[in-house]
C-alpha positions in Angstrom: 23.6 13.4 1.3 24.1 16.5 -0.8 21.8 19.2 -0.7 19.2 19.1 -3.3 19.0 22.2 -6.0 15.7 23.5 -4.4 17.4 23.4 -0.9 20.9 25.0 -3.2 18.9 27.6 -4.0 17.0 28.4 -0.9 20.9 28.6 0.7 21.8 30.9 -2.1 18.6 33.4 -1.3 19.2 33.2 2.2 23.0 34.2 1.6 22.6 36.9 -0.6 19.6 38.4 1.6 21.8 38.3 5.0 25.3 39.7 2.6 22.8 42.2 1.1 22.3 43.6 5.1 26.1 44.0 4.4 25.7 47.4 2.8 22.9 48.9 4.5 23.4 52.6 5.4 21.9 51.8 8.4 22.2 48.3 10.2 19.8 49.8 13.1 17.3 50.7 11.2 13.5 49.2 11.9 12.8 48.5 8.2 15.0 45.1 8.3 12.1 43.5 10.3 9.6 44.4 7.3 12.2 43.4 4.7 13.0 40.5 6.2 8.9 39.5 6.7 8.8 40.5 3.0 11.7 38.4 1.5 10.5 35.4 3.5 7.2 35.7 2.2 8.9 36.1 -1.3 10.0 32.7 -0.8 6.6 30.9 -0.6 7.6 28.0 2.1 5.1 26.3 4.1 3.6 28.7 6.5 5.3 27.0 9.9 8.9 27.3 7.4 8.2 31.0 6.6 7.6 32.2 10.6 10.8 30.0 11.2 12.7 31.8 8.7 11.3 34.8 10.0 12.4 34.3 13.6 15.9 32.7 12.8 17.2 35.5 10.3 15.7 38.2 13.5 17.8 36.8 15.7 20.4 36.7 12.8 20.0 40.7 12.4 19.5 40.7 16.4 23.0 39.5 16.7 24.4 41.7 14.2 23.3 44.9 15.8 24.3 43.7 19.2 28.1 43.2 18.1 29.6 47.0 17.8 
C-alpha cells in the first residue's frame, strides 16, 4: 500500500527536520532536545504519536552524537 499524502508529508517534515541537524554549528549542543520537543509539537499528532516522535528522533540525535 502506498503511503497516503498525510503520511508523504509527515515523512517529508521528519526528513527535512533530521537533514536540517545536518548544518548545525554544533551537533552537541542541548538545544536539539527543545527544538526537537518543539517541531514535534509543531506537528499536532495525537499526544501518545508526539512523545513517540519525541523519543525516536532523541535517540536519532542520540546516535548521531555518539558516532565521531
Amino acid at each position: 500500500m502506498k503511503p497516503s499524502e498525510k503520511q508523504k508529508a509527515l515523512i517529508y517534515k521528519i526528513s527535512s527536520e533530521i537533514a536540517g541537524w545536518a548544518s548545525t554549528n554544533d551537533i552537541d549542543s542541548s538545544s536539539h532536545w527543545n527544538l526537537i520537543c518543539e517541531f514535534c509539537e509543531s506537528l499536532e499528532l495525537q499526544e501518545n504519536n508526539e512523545k513517540w516522535l519525541i523519543y525516536s528522533l532523541e535517540e536519532i540525535i542520540d546516535l548521531i552524537k555518539r558516532t565521531k
